[in-house]
C-alpha positions in Angstrom: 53.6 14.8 93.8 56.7 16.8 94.5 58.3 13.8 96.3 57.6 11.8 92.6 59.4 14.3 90.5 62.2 14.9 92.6 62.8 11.1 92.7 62.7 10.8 89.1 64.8 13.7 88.6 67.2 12.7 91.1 67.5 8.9 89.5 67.9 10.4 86.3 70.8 12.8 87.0 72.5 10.0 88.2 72.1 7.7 85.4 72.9 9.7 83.1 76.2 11.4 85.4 77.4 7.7 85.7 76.4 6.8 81.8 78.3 9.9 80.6 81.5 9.2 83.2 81.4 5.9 82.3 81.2 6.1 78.4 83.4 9.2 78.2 86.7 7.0 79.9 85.7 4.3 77.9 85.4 6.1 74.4 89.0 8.7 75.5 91.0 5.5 76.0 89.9 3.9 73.1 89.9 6.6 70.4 93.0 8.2 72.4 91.5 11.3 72.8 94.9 12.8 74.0 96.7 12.6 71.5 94.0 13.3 69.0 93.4 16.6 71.0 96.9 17.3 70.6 98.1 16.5 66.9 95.2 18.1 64.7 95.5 21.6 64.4 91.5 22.1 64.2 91.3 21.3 68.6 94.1 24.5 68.8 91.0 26.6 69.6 89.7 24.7 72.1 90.7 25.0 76.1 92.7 22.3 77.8 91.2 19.5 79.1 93.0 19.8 82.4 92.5 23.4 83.0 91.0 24.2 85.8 87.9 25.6 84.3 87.2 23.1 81.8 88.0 20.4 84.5 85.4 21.9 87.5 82.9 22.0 84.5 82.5 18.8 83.6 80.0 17.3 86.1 78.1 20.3 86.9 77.5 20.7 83.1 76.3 17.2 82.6 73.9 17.3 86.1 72.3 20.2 84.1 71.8 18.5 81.6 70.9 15.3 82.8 67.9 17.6 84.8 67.3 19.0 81.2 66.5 15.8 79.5 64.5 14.3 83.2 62.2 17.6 82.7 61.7 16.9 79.2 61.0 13.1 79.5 59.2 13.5 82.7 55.6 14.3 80.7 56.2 10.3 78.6 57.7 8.8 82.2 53.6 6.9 83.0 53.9 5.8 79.4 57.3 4.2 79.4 58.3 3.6 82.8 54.8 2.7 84.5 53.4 0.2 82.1 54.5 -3.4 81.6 56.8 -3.5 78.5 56.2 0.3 78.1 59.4 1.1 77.1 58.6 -1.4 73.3 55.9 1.2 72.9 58.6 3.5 71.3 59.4 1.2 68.0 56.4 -1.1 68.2 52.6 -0.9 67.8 50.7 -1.3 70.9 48.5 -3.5 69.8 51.7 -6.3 68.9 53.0 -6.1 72.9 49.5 -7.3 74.0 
């Protein structure tokens, strides 16, 4: 059982590590987050993004909470994951899949 969870937990972490990395480049070079950052006075409280803190942070932060939402997730995982066309069951009546 052990195994189980610590596969699922390990697959999700690195979804979601490789979702956020992934959509985070993709959303800072299109909304140019730099510059953004740097013009509007309401950021001046906020750290640097390339400090050395802020920068080390990153991925740990986001592999605790991609462990966060695995946990919470895990208890729907046999009624999403498992069953054929599980993952309709969310918007749709189960008596329309079958």
């Amino acid at each position: 059982m052990k195994k189980k969870i610590r596969g699922y937990l390990g697959r999700f972490v690195l979804l979601h590590v490789i979702t956020y990395i992934v959509c985070g480049i993709f959303f800072m070079e299109l909304h140019n987050y730099g510059e953004a950052l740097s013009t509007m006075e309401y950021f001046r409280l906020y750290s640097d993004l390339e400090t050395p803190l802020v920068a080390a942070s990153i991925i740990p932060m986001q592999i605790l909470r991609g462990g966060l939402l695995a946990l919470f997730l895990y208890p729907f995982h046999s009624t999403y994951i498992k069953k054929q066309h599980g993952w309709l069951l969310k918007d749709w009546d189960e008596d329309l899949i079958y």
